[in-house]
MARMIKE-863724 format. One record per residue: residue number from 1; residue in three letters; x, z, y of N, C-alpha, C, O in turn. Coordinates in steps of 0.1 Angstrom, whole numbers. Example, Ala and Ser with C-alpha at 12.3 -4.5 7.8 and 13.67 -1.06 7.14 Angstrom:
<atoms>
   i  aa   nxx   nzz   nyy  caxx  cazz  cayy   cxx   czz   cyy   oxx   ozz   oyy
   1 ALA   132    78   -57   123    78   -45   132    78   -33   142    85   -33
   2 SER   128    71   -22   137    71   -11   129    79     0   134    80    11
</atoms>
This chain:
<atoms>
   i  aa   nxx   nzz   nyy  caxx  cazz  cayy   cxx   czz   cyy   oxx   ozz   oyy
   1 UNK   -63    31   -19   -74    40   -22   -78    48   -10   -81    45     1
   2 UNK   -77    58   -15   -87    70     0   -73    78     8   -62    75     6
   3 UNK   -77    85    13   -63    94    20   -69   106    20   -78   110    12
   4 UNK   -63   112    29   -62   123    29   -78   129    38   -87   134    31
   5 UNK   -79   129    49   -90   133    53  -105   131    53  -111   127    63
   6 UNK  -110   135    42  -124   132    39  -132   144    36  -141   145    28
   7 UNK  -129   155    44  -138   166    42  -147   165    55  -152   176    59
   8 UNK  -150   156    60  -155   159    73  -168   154    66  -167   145    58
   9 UNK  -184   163    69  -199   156    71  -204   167    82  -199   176    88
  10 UNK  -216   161    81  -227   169    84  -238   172    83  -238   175    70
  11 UNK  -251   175    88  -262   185    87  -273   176    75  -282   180    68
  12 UNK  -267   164    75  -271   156    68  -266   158    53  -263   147    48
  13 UNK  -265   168    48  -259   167    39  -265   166    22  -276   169    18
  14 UNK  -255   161    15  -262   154     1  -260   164    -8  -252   173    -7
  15 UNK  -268   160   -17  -273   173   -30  -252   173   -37  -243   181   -34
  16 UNK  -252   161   -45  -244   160   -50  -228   157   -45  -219   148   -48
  17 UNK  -228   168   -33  -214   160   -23  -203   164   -31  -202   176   -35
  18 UNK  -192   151   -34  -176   158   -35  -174   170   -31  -179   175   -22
  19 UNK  -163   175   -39  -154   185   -29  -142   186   -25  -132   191   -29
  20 UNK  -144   179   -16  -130   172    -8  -117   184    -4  -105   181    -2
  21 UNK  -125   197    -3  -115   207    -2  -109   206   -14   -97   204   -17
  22 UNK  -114   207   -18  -110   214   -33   -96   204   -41   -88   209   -49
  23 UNK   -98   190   -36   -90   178   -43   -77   183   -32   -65   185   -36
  24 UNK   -81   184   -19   -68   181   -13   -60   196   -13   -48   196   -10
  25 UNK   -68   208   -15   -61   225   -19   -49   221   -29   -37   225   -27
  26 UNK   -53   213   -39   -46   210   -46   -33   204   -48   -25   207   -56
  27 UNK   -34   194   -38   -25   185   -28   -13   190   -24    -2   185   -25
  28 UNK   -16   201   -18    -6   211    -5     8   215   -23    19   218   -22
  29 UNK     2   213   -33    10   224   -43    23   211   -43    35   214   -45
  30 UNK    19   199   -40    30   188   -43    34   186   -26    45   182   -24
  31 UNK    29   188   -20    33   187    -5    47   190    -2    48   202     2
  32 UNK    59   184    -2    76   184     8    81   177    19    73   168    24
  33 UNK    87   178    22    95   174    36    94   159    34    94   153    44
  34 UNK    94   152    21    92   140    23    85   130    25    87   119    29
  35 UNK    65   141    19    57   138    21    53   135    40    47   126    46
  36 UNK    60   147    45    55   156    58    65   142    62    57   132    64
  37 UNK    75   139    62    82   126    73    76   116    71    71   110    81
  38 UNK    74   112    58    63    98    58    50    97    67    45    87    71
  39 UNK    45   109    68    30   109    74    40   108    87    32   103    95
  40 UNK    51   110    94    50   113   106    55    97   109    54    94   120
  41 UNK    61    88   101    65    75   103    53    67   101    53    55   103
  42 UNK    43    71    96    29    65    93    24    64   109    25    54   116
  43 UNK    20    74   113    21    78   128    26    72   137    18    66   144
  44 UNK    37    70   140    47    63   150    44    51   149    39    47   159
  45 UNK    45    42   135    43    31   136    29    23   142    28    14   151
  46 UNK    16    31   133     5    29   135     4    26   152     2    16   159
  47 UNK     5    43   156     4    43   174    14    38   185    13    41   197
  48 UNK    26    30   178    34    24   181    42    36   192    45    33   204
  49 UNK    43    44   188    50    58   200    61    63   194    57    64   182
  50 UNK    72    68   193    85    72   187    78    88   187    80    95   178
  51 UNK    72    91   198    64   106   198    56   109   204    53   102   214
  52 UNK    49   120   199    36   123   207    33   133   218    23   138   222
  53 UNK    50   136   225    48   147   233    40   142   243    37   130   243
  54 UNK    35   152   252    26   154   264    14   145   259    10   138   267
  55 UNK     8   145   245    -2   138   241   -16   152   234   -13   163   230
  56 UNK   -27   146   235   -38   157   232   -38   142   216   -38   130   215
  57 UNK   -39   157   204   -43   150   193   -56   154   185   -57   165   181
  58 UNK   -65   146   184   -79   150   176   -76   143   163   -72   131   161
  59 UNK   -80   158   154   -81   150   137   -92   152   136   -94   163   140
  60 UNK  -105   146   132  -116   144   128  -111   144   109  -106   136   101
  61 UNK  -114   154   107  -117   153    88   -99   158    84   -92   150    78
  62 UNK   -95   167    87   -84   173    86   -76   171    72   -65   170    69
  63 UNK   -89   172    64   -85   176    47   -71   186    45   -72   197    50
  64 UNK   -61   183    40   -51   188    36   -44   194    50   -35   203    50
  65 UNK   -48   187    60   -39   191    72   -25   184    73   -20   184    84
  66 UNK   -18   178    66   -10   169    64    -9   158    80     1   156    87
  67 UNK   -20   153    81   -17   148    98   -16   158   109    -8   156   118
  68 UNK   -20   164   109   -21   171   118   -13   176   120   -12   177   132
  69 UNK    -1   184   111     9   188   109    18   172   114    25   171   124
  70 UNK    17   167   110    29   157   113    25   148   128    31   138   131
  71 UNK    14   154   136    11   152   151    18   164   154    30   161   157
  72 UNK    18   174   154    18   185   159    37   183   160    44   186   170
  73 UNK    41   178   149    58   178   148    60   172   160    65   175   170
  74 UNK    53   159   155    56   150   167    53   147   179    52   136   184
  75 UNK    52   165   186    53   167   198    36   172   205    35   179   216
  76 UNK    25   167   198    15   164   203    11   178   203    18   187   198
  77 UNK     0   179   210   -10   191   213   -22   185   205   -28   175   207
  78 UNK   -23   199   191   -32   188   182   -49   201   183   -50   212   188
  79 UNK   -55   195   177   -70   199   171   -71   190   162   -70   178   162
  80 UNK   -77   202   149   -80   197   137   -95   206   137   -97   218   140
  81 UNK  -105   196   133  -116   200   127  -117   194   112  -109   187   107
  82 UNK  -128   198   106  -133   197    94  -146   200    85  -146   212    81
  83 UNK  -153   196    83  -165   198    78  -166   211    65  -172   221    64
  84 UNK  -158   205    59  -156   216    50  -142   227    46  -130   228    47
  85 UNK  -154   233    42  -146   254    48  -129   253    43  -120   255    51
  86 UNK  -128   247    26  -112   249    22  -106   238    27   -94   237    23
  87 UNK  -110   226    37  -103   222    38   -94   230    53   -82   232    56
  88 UNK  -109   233    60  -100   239    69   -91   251    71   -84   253    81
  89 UNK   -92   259    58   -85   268    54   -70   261    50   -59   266    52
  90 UNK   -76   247    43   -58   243    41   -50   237    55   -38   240    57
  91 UNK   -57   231    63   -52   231    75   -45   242    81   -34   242    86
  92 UNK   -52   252    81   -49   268    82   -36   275    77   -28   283    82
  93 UNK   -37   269    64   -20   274    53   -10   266    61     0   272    66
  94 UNK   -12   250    64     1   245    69     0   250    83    11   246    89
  95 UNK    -5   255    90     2   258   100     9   272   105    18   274   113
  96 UNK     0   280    95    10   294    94    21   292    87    30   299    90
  97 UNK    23   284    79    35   276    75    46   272    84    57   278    84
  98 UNK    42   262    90    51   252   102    50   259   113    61   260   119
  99 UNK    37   264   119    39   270   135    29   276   135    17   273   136
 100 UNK    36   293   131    25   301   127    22   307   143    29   309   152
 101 UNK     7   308   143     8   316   161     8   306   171    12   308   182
 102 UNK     3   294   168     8   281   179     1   277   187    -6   267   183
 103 UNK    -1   281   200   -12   280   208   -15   268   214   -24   267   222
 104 UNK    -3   254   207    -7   239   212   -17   236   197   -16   224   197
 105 UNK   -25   239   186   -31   237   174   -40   245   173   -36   256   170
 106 UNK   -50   243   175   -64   246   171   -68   239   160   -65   228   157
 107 UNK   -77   250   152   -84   244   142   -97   252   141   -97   264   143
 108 UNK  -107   245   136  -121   247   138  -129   238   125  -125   227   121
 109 UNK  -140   246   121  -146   238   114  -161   235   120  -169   244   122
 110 UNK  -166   220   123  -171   215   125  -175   199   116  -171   193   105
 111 UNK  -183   197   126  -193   181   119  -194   170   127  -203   171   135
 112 UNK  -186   157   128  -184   146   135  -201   139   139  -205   131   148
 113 UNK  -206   145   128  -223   143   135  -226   149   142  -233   141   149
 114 UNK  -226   160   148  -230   167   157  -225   163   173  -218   170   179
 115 UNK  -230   154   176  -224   143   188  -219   156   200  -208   156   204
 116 UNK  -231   169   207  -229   180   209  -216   186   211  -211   188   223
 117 UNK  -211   189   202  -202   195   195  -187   186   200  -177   191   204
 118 UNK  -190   170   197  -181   166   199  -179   163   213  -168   163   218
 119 UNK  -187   161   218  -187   159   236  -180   172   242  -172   172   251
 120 UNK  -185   185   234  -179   201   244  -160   200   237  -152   210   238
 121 UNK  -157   190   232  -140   192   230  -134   187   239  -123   193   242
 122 UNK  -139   175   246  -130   171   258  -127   160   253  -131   155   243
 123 UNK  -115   155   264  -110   145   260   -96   141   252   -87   150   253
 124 UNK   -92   132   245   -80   131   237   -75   117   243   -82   109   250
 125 UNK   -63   117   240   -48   104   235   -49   100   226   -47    88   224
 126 UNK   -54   109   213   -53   100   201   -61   104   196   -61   116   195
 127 UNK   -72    97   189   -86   100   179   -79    96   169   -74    85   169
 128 UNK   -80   108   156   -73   103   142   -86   102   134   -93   111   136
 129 UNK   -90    96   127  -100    99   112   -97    89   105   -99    77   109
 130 UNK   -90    92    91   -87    80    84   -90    85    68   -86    95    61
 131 UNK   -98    77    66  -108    77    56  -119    90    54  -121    98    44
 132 UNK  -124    89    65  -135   104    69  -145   100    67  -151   102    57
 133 UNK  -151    91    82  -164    85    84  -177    80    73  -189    81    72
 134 UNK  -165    75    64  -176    66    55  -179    77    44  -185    72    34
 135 UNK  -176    89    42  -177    97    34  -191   107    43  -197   112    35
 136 UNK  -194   109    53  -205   115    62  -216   114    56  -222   124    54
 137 UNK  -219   105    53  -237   102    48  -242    99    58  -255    98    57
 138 UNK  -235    94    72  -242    84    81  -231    79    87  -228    80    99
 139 UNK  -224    72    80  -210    65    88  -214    59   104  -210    66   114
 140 UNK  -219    51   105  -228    47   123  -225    51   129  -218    47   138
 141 UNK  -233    67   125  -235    80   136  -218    83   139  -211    82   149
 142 UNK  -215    87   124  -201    88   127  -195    83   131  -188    91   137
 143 UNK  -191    71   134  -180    57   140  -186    59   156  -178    59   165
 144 UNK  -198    62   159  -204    65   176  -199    74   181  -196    73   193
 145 UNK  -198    87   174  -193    99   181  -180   100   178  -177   109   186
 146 UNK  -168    97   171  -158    93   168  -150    87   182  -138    88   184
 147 UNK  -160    79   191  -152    73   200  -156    85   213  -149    84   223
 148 UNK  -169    97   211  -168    96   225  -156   105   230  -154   106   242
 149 UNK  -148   112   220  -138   122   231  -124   113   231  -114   119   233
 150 UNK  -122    99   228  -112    92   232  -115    87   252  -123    80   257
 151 UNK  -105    93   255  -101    90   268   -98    78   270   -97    69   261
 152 UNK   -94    77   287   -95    65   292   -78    59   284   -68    66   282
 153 UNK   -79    49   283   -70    41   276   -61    48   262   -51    45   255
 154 UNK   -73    57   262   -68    65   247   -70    53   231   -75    42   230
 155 UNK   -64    60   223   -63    54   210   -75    58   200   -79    70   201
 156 UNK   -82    49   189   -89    59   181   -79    53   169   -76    41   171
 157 UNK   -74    57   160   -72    54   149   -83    59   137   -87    71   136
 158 UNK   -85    51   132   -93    51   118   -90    44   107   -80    37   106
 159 UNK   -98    46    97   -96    38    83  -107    40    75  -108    51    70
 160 UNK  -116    30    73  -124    26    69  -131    18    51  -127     7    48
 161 UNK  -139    25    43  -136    12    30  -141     1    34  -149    -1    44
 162 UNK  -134    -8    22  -138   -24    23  -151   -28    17  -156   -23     6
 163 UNK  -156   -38    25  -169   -37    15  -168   -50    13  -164   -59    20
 164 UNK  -174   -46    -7  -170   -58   -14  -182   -56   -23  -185   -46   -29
 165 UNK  -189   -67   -22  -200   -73   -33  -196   -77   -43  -185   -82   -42
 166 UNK  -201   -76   -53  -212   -63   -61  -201   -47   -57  -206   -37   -52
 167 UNK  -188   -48   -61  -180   -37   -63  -187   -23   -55  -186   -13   -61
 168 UNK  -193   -23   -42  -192   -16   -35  -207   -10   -41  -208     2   -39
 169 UNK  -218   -16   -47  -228    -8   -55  -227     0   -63  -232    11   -63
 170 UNK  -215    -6   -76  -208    -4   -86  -201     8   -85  -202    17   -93
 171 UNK  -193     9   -73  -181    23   -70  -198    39   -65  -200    51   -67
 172 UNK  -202    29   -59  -213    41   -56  -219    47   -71  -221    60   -71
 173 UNK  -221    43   -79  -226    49   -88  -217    53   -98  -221    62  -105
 174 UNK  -202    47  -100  -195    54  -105  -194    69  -100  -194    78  -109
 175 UNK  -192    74   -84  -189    83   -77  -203    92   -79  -202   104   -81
 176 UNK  -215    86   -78  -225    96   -83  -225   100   -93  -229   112   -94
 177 UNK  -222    92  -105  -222   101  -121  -211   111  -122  -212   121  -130
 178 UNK  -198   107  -113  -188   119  -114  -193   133  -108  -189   143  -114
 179 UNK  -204   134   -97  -203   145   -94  -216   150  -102  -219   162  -102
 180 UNK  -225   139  -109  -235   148  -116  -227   158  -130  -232   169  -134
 181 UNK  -217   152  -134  -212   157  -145  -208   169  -141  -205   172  -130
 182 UNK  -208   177  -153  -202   191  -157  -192   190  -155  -186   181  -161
 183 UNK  -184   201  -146  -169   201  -144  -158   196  -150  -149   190  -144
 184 UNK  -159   197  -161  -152   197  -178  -150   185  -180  -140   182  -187
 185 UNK  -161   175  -175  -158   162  -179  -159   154  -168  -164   143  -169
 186 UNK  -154   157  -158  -152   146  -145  -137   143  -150  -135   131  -153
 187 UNK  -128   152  -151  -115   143  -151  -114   133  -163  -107   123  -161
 188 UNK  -118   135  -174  -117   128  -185  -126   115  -177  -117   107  -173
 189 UNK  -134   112  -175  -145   105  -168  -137    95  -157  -138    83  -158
 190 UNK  -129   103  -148  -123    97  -141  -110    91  -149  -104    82  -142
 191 UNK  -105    93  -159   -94    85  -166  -101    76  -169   -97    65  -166
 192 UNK  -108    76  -172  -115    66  -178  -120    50  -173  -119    39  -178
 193 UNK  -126    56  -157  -127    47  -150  -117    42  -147  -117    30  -151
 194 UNK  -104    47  -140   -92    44  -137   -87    36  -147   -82    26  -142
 195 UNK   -86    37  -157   -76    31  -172   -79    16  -168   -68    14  -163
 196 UNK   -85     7  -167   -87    -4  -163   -77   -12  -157   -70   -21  -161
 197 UNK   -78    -3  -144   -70    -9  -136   -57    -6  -132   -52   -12  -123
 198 UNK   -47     9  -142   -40    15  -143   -31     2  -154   -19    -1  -153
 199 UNK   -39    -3  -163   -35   -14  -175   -29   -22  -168   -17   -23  -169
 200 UNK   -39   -31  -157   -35   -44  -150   -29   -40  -145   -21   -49  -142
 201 UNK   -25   -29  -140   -11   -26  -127     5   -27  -143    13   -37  -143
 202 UNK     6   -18  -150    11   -19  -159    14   -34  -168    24   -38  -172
 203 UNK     3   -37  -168     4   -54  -179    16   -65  -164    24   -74  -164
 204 UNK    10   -59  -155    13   -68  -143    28   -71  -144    35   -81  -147
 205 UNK    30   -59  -139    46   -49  -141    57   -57  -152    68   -62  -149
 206 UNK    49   -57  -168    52   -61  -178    56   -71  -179    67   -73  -185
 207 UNK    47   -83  -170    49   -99  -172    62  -107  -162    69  -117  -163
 208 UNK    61   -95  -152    71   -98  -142    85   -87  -148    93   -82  -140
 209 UNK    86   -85  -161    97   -82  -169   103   -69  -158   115   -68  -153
 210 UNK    92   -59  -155    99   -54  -142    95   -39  -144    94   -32  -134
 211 UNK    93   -33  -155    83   -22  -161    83    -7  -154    75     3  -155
 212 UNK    97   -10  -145   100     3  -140    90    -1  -125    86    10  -121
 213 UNK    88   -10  -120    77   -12  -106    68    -2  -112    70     9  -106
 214 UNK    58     0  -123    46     7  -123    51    19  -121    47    26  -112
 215 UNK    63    25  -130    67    40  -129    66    44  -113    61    53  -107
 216 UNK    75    31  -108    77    35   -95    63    36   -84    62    44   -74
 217 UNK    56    29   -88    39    30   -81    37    43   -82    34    47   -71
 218 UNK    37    53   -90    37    68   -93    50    80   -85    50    89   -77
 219 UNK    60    72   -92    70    86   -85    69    77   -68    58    81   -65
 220 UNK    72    72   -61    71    66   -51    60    61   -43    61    52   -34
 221 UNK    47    71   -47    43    65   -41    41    77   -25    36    71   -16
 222 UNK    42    85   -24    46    93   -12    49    86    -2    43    85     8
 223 UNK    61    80    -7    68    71     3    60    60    10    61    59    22
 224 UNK    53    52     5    48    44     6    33    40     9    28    29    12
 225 UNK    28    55     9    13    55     9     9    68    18     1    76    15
 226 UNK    20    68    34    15    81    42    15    89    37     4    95    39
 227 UNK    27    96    28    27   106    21    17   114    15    14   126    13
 228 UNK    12   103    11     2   115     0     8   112   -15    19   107   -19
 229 UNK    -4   117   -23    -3   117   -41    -9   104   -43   -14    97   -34
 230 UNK    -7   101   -52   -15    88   -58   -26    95   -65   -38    93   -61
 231 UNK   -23   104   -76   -36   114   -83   -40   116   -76   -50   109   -76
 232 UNK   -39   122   -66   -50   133   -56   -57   121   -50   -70   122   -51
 233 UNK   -53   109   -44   -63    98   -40   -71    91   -54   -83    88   -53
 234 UNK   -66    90   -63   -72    83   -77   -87    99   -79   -97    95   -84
 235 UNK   -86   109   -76   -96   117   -80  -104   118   -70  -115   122   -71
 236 UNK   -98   113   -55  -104   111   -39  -115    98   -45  -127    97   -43
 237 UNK  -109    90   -51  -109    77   -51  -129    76   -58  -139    72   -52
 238 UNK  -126    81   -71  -131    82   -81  -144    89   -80  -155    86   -84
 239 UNK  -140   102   -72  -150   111   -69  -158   110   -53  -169   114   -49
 240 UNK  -147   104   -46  -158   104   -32  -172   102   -26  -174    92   -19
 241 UNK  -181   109   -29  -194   107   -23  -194   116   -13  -186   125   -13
 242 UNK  -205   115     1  -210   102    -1  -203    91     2  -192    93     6
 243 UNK  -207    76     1  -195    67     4  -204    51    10  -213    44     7
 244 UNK  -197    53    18  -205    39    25  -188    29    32  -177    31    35
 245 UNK  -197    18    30  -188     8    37  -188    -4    48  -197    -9    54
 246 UNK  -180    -6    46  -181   -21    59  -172   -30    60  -161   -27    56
 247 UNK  -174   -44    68  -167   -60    68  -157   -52    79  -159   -42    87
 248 UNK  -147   -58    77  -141   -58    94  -142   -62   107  -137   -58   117
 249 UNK  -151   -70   105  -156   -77   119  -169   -71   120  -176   -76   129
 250 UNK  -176   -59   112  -187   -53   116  -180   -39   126  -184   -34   136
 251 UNK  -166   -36   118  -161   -26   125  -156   -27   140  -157   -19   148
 252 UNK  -152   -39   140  -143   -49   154  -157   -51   165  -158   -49   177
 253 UNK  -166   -56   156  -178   -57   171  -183   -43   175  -186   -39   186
 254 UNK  -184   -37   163  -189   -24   169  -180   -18   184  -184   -15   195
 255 UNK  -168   -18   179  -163    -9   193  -157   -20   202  -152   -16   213
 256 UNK  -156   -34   200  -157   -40   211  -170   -38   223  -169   -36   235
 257 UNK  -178   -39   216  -192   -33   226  -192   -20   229  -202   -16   233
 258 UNK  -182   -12   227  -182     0   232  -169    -1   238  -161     8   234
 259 UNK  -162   -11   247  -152    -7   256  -136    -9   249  -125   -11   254
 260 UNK  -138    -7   236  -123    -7   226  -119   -26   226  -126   -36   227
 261 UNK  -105   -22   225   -98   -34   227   -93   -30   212   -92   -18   210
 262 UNK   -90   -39   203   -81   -38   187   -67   -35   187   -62   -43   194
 263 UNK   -59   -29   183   -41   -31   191   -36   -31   177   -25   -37   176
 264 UNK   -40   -27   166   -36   -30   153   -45   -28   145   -53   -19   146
 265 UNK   -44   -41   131   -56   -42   120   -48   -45   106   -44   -56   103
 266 UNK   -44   -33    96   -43   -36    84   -55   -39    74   -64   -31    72
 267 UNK   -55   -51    67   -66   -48    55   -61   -47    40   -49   -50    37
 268 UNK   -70   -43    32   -65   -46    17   -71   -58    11   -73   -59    -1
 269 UNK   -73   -67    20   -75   -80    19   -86   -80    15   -95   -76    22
 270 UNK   -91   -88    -3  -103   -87   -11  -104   -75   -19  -115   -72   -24
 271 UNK   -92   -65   -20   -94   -56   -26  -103   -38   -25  -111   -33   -17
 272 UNK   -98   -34   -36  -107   -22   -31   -95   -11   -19   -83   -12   -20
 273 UNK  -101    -2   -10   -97     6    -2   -98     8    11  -106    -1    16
 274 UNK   -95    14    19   -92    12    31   -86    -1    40   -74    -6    39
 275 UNK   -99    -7    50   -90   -10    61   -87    -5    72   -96    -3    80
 276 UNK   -73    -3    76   -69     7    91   -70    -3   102   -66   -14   102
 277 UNK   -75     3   111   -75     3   124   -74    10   139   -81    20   142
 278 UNK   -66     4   148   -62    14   157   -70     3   169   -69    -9   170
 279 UNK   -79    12   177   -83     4   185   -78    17   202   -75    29   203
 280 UNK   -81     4   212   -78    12   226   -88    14   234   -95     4   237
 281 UNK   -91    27   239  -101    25   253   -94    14   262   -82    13   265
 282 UNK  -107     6   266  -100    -1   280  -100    10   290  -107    20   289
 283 UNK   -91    10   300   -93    15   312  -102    12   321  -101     1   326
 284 UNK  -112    23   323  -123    20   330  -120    13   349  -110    13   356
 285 UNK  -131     9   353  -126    -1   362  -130    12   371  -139    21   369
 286 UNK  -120    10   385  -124    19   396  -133    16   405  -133     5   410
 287 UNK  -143    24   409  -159    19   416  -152    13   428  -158     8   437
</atoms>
């Protein structure tokens, strides 16, 4: 499903936008040491580094702050931005938290559209945004300026949805009726949508005589899904506008024409969610 950082837009902004603070404020109340290590082995693995000392970290779409915190452990010199106000406030809670006063962690609230803006940050080691961009209301724009403060032989990691015909019409208008609705009835709204596919995970479970796997999809899924919530992604999931998507090989040519080499590609195959990708600046050639 979605992750954690999807509060990032900009000036472009839509009538009926999520509130991505608001899901992930929520988030921090289930947030432990187990969540905080998974995100930091999510990390390691992805950017293949045991740590991130003497590394500059950019989070594009901070949400909960949850990465950023688990760069920041792992040695890095981080910056977190964020589009929107609570998320960057929650960013804000975990670090007076973890490293209150910390003059390697900046946090700022800003707009990955604002190309501007992102050019006056400098340059980074590691560009993070995983599941941000396609939530903007101009993913493009976003995926263009996303690469320019990755340095020379720097990393961008991202995560991107899958785009799947018809489904990906289908989820857009699910995600628009959730936020037209009256408060009161988005979550009922969202069980609802969910129940479907909550059954087949369960009937699945059932047939393979194994009933404790679904429980376990719930209490476990921390572990297994870069320490987040499963709810808090199922209401990311359900509720995220705006929402745009793309093939993998539209995402792969894109930043091959912009200098990026691929160094790792998870997908969710035919399904719905995120596919991750870690791509590399080439090192520019010397005149």
């Amino acid at each position: 499903m979605s992750n954690d950082s999807n509060g990032t837009h900009g000036k472009r902004d839509t009538e009926h936008r999520f509130q991505f603070g608001k899901n992930w404020r929520s988030f921090l109340d289930v947030l432990n040491e187990d969540r905080i290590k998974s995100a930091e082995k999510s990390l390691r693995n992805n950017l293949e580094a045991d740590d991130l000392s003497g590394k500059k970290f950019l989070d594009i779409g901070s949400g909960s702050g949850l990465f950023s915190l688990a760069a920041r452990r792992l040695g890095a010199e981080v910056f977190s931005l964020d589009y929107d106000a609570t998320s960057v406030a929650c960013t804000g809670e975990l670090q007076r938290q973890y490293f209150p006063k910390d003059p390697y962690w900046t946090i700022e609230q800003g707009s990955v559209l604002d190309a501007d803006y992102i050019r006056r940050l400098g340059q980074f080691d590691v560009v993070y945004s995983w599941g941000v961009l396609h939530h903007t209301g101009a993913m493009w724009t976003a995926l263009e300026n996303a690469q320019i403060p990755v340095g020379p032989s720097g990393k961008l990691y991202i995560a991107i949805y899958n785009q799947q015909r018809p489904w990906t019409a289908v989820w857009t208008q699910v995600k628009k009726i959730y936020n037209l609705l009256p408060r009161p009835l988005r979550m009922p709204f969202a069980l609802v949508v969910i129940a479907p596919i909550e059954f087949r995970s369960l009937l699945y479970s059932l047939l393979r005589l194994d009933p404790l796997s679904y429980v376990r999809s719930w209490t476990h899924y921390g572990r297994d899904s870069r320490g987040m919530s499963r709810w808090h992604d199922i209401i990311d999931w359900v509720g995220g506008y705006p929402f745009e998507t793309a093939k993998p090989e539209q995402i792969f040519d894109f930043y091959r024409a912009r200098g990026f080499v691929l160094r790792r590609l998870s997908t969710c195959g035919c399904g719905l969610g995120c596919n991750e990708y870690v791509f590399q600046r080439e090192r520019e050639s010397s005149p």
